[in-house]
C-alpha positions as CSV (number, residue, x, y, z in Angstrom):
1,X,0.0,0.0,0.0
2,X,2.8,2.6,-1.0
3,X,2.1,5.2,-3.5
4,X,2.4,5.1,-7.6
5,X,5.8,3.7,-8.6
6,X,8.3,6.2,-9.1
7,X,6.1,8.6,-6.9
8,X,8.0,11.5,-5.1
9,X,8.9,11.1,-1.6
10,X,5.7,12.3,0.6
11,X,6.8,14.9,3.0
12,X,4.5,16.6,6.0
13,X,5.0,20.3,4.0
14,X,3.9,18.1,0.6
15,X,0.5,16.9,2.8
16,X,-0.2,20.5,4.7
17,X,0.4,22.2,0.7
18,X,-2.3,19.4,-1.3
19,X,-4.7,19.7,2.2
20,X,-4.7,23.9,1.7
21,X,-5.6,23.5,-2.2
22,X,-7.8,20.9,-1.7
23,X,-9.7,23.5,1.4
24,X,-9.2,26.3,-0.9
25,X,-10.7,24.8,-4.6
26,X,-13.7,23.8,-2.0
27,X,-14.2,27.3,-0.1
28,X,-13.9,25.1,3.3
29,X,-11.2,27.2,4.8
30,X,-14.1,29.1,6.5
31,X,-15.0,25.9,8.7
32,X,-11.3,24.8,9.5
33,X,-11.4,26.2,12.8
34,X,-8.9,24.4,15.2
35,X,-12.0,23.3,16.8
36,X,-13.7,22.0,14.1
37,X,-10.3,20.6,12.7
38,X,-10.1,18.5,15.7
39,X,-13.7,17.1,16.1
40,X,-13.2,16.1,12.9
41,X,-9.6,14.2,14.0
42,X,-11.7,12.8,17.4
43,X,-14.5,11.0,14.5
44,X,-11.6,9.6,12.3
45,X,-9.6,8.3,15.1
46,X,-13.4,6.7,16.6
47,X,-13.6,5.4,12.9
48,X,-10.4,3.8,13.0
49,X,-10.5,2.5,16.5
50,X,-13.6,0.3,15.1
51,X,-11.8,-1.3,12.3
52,X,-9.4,-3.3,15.7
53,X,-12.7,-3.2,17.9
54,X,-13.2,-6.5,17.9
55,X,-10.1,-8.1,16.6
56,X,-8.5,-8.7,19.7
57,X,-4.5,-8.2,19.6
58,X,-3.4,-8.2,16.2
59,X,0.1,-9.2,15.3
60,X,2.8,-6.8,13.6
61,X,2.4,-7.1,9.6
62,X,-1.7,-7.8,10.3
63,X,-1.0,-11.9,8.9
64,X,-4.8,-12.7,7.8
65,X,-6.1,-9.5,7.1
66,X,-7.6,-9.8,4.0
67,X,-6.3,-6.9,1.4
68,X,-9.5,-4.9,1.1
69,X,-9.4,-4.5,5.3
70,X,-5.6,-3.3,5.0
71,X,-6.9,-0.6,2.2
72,X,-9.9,0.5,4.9
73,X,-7.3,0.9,7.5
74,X,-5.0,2.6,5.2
75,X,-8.1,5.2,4.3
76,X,-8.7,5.6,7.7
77,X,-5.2,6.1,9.3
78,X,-4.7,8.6,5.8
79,X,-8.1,10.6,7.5
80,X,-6.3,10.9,10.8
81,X,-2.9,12.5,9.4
82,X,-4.5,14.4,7.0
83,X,-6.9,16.3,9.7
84,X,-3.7,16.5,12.2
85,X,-1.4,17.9,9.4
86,X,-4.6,20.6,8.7
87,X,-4.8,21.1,12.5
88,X,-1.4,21.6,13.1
89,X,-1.3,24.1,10.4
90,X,-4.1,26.0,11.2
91,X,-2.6,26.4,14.6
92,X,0.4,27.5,13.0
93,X,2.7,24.6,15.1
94,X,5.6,23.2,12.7
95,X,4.6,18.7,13.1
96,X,7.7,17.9,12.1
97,X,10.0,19.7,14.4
98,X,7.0,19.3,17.5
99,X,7.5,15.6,16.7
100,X,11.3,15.5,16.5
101,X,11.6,17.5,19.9
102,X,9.1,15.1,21.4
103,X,11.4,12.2,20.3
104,X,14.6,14.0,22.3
105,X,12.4,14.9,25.2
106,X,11.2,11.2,25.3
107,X,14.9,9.9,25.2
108,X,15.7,12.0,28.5
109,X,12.5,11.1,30.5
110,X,12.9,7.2,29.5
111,X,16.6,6.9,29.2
112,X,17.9,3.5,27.5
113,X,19.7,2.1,30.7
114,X,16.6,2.7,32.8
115,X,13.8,1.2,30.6
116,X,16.4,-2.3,30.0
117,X,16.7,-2.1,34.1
118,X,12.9,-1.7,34.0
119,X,12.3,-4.5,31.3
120,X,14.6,-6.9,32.7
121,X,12.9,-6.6,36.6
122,X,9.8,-6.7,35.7
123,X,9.1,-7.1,31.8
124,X,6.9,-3.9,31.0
125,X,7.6,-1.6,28.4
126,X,6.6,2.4,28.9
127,X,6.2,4.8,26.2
């Protein structure tokens, strides 16, 4: 479930730009409040929660998912980023650099020699 063959890398600016044309061409800027940006992110996140509902845990690589359910979650997890990329450009908040920091921040709250100590005592993983 990539893109065409030979498509160009897809980048978060590459996203935000095709999200603000495809607003614009449809005169929805006027409704792409922050609020209503992340409403809209709450139902596509309640929409892809119901695709794992009742699934129980499901393995890494989704073995015996048949291909039209991996397309529906692929639609679905595309609706999430889409609205966060919108909402974190309405709110005028750079994702990729939030994210990145978030990384680095992470890596000095849960340091690597505490979370082995903390996996090997008593097999739990944080995040």
């Amino acid at each position: 479930m990539t893109g065409p063959p030979g498509a160009e890398s897809v980048t978060l600016d590459l996203l935000k730009k095709k999200m603000a044309e495809f607003a614009k061409e449809r005169n929805w800027e006027q409704f792409h409040s922050p609020r209503n940006l992340l409403l809209a992110l709450v139902g596509e996140v309640g929409e892809l929660s119901e695709i794992f509902q009742w699934k129980g845990e499901v393995p890494k690589g989704l073995p015996g998912w048949k291909e039209e359910e991996k397309v529906h979650l692929g639609e679905e997890l595309s609706d999430v980023l889409l609205y966060l990329v919108q909402l974190s450009d309405i709110c005028g908040i750079d994702l990729g650099k939030a994210a990145l920091r978030k990384v680095e921040l992470n890596a000095i709250k849960y340091p690597v020699s505490k979370q082995q100590s903390q996996n090997t005592n008593n097999n739990t993983l944080k995040s």
